[in-house]
C-alpha positions in Angstrom: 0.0 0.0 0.0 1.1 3.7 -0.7 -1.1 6.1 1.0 -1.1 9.4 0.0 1.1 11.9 2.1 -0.4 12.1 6.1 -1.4 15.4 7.9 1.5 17.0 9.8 -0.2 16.1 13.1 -1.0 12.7 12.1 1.2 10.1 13.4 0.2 7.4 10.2 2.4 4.2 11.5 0.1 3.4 14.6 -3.0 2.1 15.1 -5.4 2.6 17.7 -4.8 1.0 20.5 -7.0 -0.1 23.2 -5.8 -2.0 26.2 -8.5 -3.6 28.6 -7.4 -6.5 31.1 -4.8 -7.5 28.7 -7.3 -8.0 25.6 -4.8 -6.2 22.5 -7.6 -5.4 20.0 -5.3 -3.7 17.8 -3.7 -7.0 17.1 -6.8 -8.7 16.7 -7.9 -6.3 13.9 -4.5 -7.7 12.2 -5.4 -11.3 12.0 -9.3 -11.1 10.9 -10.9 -13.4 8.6 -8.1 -14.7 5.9 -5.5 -12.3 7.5 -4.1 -14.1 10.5 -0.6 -13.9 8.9 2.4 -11.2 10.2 1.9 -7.8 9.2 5.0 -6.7 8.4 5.5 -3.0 8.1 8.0 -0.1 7.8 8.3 2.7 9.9 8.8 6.0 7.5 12.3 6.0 7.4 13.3 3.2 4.7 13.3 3.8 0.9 9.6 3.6 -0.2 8.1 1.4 -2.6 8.8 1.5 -6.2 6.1 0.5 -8.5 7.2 -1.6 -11.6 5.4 -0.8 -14.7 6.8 -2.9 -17.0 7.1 -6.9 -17.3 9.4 -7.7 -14.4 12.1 -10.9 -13.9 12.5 -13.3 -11.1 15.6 -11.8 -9.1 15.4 -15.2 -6.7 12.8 -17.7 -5.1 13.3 -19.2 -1.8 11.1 -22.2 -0.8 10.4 -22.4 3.0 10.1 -25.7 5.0 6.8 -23.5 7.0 3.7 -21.8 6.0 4.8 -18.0 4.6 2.5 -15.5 5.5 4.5 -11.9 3.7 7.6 -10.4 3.1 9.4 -6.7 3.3 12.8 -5.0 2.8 16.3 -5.2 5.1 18.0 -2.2 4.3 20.6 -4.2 3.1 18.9 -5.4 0.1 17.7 -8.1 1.8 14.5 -9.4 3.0 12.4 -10.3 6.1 9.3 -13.2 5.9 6.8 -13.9 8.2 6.1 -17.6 8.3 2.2 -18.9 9.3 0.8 -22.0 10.1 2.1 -23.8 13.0 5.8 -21.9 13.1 4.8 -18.6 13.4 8.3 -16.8 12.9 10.1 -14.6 11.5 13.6 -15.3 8.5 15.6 -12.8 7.2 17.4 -13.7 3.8 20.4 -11.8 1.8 20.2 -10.0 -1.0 20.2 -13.2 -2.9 17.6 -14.8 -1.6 19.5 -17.0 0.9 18.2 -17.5 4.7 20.6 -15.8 7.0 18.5 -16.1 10.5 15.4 -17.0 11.6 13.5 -17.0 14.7 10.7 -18.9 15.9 9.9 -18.2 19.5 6.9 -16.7 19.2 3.9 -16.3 16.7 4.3 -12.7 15.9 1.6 -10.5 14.7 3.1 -7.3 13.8 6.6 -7.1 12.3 8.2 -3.3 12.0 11.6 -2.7 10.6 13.1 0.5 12.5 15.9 1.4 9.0 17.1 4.9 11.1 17.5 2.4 14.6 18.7 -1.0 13.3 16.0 -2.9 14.9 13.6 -5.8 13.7 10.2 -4.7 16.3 8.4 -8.4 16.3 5.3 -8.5 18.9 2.8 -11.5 19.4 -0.7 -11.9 21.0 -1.9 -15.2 21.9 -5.8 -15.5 23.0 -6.6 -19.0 24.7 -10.0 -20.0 25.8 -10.8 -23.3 27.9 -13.2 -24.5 30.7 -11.4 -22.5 33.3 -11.7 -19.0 31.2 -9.5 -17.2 29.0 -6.4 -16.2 29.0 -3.9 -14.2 26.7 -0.4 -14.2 25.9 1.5 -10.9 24.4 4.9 -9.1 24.3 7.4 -7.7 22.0 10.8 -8.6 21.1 13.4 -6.5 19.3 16.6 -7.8 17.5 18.9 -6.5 15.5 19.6 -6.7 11.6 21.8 -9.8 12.5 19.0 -11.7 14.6 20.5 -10.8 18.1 17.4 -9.8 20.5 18.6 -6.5 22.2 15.2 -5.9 24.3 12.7 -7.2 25.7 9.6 -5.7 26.8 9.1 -6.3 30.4 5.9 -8.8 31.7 2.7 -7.5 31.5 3.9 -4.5 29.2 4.0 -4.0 25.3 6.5 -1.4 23.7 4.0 1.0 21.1 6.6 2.7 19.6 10.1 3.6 19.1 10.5 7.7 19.3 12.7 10.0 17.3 14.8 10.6 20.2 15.2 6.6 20.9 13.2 6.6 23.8 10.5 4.0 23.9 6.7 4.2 24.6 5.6 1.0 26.7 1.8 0.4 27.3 0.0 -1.7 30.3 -3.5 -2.6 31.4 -3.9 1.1 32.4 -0.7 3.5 31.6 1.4 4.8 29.2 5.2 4.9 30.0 8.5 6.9 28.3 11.8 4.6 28.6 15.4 5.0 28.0 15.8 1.8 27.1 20.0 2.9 27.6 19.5 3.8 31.6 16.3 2.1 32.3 14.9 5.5 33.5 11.4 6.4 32.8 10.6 10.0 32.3 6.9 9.6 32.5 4.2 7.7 33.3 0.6 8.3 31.8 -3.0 6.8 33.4 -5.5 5.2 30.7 -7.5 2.4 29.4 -6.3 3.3 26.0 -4.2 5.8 23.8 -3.6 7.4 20.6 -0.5 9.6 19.4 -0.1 12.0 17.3 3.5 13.4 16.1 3.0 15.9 18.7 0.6 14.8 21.6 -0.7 11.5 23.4 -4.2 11.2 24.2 -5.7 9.2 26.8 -9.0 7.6 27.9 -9.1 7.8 32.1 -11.9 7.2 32.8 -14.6 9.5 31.8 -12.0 12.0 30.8 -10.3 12.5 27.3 -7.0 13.7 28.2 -4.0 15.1 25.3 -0.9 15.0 27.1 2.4 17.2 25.1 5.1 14.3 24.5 6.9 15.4 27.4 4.1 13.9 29.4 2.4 17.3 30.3 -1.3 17.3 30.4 -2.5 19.9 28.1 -6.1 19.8 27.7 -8.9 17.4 29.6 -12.7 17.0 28.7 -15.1 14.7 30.1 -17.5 12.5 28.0 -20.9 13.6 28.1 -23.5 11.5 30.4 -24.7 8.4 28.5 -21.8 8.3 26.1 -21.3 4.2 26.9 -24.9 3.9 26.0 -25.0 1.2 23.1 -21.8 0.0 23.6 -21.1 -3.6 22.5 -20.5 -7.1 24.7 -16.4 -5.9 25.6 -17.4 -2.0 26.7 -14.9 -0.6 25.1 -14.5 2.8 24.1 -12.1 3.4 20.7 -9.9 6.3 20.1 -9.2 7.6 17.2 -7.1 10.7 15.8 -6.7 12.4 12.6 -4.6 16.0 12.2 -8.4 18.0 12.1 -9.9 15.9 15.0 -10.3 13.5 17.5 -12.7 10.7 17.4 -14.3 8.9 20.3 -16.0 5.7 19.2 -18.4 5.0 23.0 -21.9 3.6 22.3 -21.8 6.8 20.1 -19.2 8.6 18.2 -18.0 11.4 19.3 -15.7 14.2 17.9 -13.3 16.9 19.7 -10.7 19.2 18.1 -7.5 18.3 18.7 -5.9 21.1 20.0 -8.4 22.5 22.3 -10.7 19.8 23.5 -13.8 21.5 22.1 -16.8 19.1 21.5 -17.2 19.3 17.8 -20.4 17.0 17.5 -22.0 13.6 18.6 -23.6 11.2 16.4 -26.1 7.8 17.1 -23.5 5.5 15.3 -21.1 3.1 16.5 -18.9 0.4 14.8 -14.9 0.1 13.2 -14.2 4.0 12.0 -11.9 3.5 8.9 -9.5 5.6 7.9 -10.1 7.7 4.8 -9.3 10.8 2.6 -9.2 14.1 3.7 -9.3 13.4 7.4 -12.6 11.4 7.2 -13.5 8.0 8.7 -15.7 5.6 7.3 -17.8 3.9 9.9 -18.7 0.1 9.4 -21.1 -1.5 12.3 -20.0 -4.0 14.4 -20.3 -7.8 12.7 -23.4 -9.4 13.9 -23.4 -13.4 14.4 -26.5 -15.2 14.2 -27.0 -16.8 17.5 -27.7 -20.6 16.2 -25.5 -21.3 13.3 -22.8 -18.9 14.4 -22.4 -17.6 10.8 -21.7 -13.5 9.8 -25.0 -11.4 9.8 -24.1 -9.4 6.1 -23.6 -5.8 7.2 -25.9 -3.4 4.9 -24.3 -0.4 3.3 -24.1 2.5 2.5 -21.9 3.3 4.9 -21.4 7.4 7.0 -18.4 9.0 6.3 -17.7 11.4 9.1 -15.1 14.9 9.0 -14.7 17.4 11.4 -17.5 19.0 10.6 -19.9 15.6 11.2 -21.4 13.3 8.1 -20.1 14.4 5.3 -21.3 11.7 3.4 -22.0 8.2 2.5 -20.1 5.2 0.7 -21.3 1.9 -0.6 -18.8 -1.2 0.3 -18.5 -4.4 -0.4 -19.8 -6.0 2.9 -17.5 -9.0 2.9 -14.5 -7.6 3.8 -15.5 -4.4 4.8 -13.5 -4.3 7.9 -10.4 -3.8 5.6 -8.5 -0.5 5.5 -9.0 1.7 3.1 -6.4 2.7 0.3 -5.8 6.3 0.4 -4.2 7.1 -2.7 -3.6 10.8 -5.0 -5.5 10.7 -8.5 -5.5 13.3 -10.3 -4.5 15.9 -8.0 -7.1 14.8 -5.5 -7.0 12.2 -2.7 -9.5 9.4 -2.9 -10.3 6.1 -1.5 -10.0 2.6 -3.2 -11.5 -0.2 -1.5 -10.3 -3.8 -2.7 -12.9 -5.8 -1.5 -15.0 -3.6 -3.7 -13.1 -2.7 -6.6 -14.2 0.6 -6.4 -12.4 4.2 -6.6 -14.5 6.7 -4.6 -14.3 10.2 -3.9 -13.7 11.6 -0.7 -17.0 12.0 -0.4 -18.2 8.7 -0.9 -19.4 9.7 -4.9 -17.9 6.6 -7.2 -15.1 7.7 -9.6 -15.0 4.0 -11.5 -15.1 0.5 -11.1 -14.4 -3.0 -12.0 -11.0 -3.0 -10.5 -11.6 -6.7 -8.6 -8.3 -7.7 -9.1 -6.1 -5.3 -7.5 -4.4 -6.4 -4.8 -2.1 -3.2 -3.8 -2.9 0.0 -5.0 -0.9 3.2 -6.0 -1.5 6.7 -6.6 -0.8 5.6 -10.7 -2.4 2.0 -10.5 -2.3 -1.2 -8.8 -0.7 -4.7 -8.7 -3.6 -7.0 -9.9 -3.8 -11.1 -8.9 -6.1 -13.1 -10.6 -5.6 -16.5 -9.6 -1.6 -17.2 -10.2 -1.3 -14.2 -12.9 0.2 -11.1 -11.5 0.3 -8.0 -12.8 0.0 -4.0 -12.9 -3.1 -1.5 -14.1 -3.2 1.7 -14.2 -6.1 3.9 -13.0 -7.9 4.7 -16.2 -6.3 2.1 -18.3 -9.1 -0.7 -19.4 -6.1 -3.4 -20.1 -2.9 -4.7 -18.1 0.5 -2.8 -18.7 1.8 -6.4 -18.0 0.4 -9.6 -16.8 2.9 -12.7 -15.9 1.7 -15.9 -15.3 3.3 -18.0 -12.4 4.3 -21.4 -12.4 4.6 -24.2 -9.6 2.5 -22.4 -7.5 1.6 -24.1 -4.4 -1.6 -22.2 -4.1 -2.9 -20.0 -1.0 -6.4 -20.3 -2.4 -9.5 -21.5 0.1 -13.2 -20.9 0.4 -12.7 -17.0 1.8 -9.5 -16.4 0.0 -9.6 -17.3 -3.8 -6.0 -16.1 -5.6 -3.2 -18.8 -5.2 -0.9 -15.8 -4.5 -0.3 -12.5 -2.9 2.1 -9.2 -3.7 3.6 -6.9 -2.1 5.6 -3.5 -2.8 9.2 -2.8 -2.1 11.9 -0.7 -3.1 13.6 -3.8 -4.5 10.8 -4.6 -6.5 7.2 -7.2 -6.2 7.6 -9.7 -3.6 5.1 -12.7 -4.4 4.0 -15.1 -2.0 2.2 -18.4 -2.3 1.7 -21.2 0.6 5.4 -22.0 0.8 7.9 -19.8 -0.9 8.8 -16.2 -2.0 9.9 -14.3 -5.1 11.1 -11.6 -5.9 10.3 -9.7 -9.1 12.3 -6.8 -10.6 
């Protein structure tokens, strides 16, 4: 994915995150439906993507002896894959394909490469269920570029991000801590059930109270949620946060929205569900998956769907309902930014309107086009364009294809070209 350029105040490598007796919902939102693999991200700082226009070559293929899930960049020319399946790991390879390290302690959910640090960020959460209750299972781990772990997030708290200083943001059941991880000294401790950052401000949830703390750990501004905001909330009471650079969003039974830098109570709407993140500093709002209470099976969620702004609805758009939990492409066309939806196909204006369809296929999208898979052909469209600039047809595929998930493959961008992933190996494509 190549989203457009963020808002100055927007902080675009982090999700929400809401922390509630150990429950990590961000990482849940990572392995839904067909995506339990290892998303593996970069943090801003590494060479961006390149898109290949033209008929690419296999650079190398590397055949794994586990499940592969994805694979990103080493700033090395190398790469890092997430294996899936009963392994749950993490290999890096050379520049030639060849594995260098691997390391399988853990099942890790998100994977972050930290180019400007020198640090693989790998962090895992585990939910079990028996007859004696549930139980859950979660840290982080960072290593170095030659697989040596060089921290360790201590029990019972996660690390949530790496700052520009080098200090490091740790989150609990209930606060927010800064640590140099060099000394072990913490500069600053923040209360809340959960958090959202900006590049220049924390806020909190304590409580009643919506709190943005200065990233010195200064409070600057606290509100308190109206009476009745909980209302309507669903079976786990929680209460989402949400930040943008034009406002705040506070997702509690209903959805709320305050300006950033002042606190001020922009407006309150009767909705509630997963706010998804789209252009111009809107959110699309899905409602919660029903289940049907006898067969267990996905209620189909009915769009169209709000989209809300800082100055309340601004709109509506009409997605695809399976998959609609799925983030949202952000991309520049034509001078404008505007959402793409995969699940949909479906280029929409900011506003909801649709621009054009029939783009099924695309499995990664660009401000210029998209990667396209259609069963074991892979390729790249342009927006506009009603053919392929080039298609390639794959062979000895050992498909990923099931009853949810129907290509045998999947890409993904890099600046060393198109990795491809099937069940068991990886290529690279220049």
């Amino acid at each position: 994915m190549q989203p457009a350029s963020p808002s100055p105040t927007e902080r675009p490598d982090h999700t929400t995150l809401w922390v509630i007796g150990g429950l990590i919902l961000a990482l849940i939102v990572a392995v839904a439906g067909y995506l339990v693999y290892t998303e593996l991200q970069g943090d801003g700082d590494a060479t961006g993507p390149v898109t290949v226009t033209s008929e690419p070559k296999e650079v190398w293929a590397w055949t794994s002896d586990q499940e592969v899930a994805y694979a990103q960049d080493l700033p090395d020319g190398g790469a890092l894959v997430s294996l899936s399946g009963e392994a749950d790991g993490i290999v890096a390879l050379d520049k030639s394909g060849k594995e260098v390290w691997r390391d399988e302690k853990h099942p890790y959910n998100i994977v972050t490469v930290h180019e400007k640090e020198q640090l693989i960020e790998a962090s895992w959460y585990v939910a079990r269920a028996s007859s004696s209750g549930s139980s859950s299972d979660s840290g982080t781990i960072l290593f170095d570029f030659d697989g040596e772990v060089t921290w360790e997030a201590p029990e019972g708290a996660d690390l949530y991000s790496i700052e520009e200083d080098g200090t490091y943001l740790l989150y609990d059941d209930d606060s927010m801590t800064r640590l140099n991880p060099k000394t072990d000294e913490e500069s600053w401790t923040i209360k809340g059930s959960g958090f959202t950052l900006s590049t220049s401000a924390v806020y909190a949830l304590d409580g009643d109270d919506i709190v943005r703390y200065s990233l010195d750990g200064k409070e600057e501004w606290r509100t308190t949620l109206p009476a009745g905001h909980d209302d309507g909330l669903d079976e786990y009471g929680l209460t989402h946060l949400y930040s943008s650079g034009e406002m705040l969003l506070v997702d509690s039974g209903s959805l709320l929205a305050f300006a950033p830098g002042t606190g001020e109570h922009l407006w309150t709407e009767a909705v509630r569900g997963e706010a998804i993140r789209a252009a111009d500093d809107r959110f699309v709002v899905v409602p919660t998956t029903e289940y049907d209470p006898d067969t267990g099976a996905k209620q189909p969620v009915e769009g169209p769907f709000p989209i809300f702004g800082p100055d309340g609805h601004d709109g509506d758009i009409d997605l695809a309902t399976s998959g609609a939990y799925r983030t949202m492409d952000v991309i520049t066309l034509d001078g404008r930014l505007v959402n793409f939806h995969q699940p949909s196909g479906i280029l929409f204006d900011a506003d909801g309107t649709v621009i054009d369809t029939g783009y099924d296929h695309v499995g990664e999208a660009f401000d210029d086009g998209g990667y396209t898979v259609d069963g074991s052909t892979i390729g790249y469209r342009a927006w506009n364009s009603e053919k392929a600039a080039w298609a390639l047809d794959l062979d000895d595929v050992d498909s990923l294809a099931d009853d949810y998930y129907p290509e045998d493959v999947r890409v993904g961008s890099s600046a060393n070209g198109v990795y491809v992933t099937d069940k068991t190996s990886v290529r690279l494509y220049r």
